[in-house]
N, C-alpha and C positions, 0 to 999 in steps of 0.2 A: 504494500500500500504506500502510494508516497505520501510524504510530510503535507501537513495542512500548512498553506501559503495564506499569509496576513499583510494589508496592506493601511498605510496609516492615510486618509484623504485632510488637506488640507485650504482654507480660504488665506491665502497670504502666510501667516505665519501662524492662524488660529487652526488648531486640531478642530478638525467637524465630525469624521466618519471613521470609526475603526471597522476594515473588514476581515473576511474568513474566507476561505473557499469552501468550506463546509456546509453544508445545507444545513439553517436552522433557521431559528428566531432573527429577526428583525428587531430590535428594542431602541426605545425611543426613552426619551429625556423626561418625558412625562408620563406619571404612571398611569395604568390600566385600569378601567372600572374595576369594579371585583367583579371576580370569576372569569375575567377575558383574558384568554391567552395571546402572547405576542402573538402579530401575522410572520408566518412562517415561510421560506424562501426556497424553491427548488436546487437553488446552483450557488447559494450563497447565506454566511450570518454576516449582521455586523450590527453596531451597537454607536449610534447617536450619542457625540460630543456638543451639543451643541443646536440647543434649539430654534433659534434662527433659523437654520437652514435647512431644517427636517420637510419642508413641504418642498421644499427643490430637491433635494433628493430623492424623494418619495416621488416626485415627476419623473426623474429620471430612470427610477428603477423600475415603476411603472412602464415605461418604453424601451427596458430592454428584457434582451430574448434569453442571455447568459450573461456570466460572469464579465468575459472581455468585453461585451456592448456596454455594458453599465461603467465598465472603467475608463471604458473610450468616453461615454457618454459623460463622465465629471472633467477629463478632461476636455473636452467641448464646452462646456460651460464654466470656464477658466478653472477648474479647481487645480491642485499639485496632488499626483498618486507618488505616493513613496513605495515601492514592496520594504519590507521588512524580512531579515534575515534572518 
């Protein structure tokens, strides 16, 4: 199995997005009613630094199809992807 790949997404120098390649929870900066479970991701987790920009992100991963489209896609809307090692 190879190693689970993390990438840190940033707006200038502000951390916004931490990802996974792991299929899971999505989690967001604000909590959940009770009893709601995160929305869960087929190609991907990652976890909301940063509430500001959770609706643009939430756009963006909305319009992708995998993992690479959605990373293409923050860079497209000026973010920085870092992978992390």
């Amino acid at each position: 199995m190879p190693a689970e790949r993390h990438w840190q997404v940033y707006d200038g120098d502000t951390l916004i997005l931490e990802v996974s390649d792991r299929p899971g929870p999505i989690l967001s900066t604000a909590p959940l009613p009770p009893g709601q479970a995160p929305m869960q991701c087929a190609f991907m987790s990652a976890t909301s630094r940063d509430a500001f920009h959770e609706n643009q992100l939430h756009q963006i991963l909305e319009a992708s199809k995998d993992l690479p489209s959605f990373l293409n896609g923050l860079v497209a809307a000026g973010f920085k992807v870092k992978p992390l090692t």
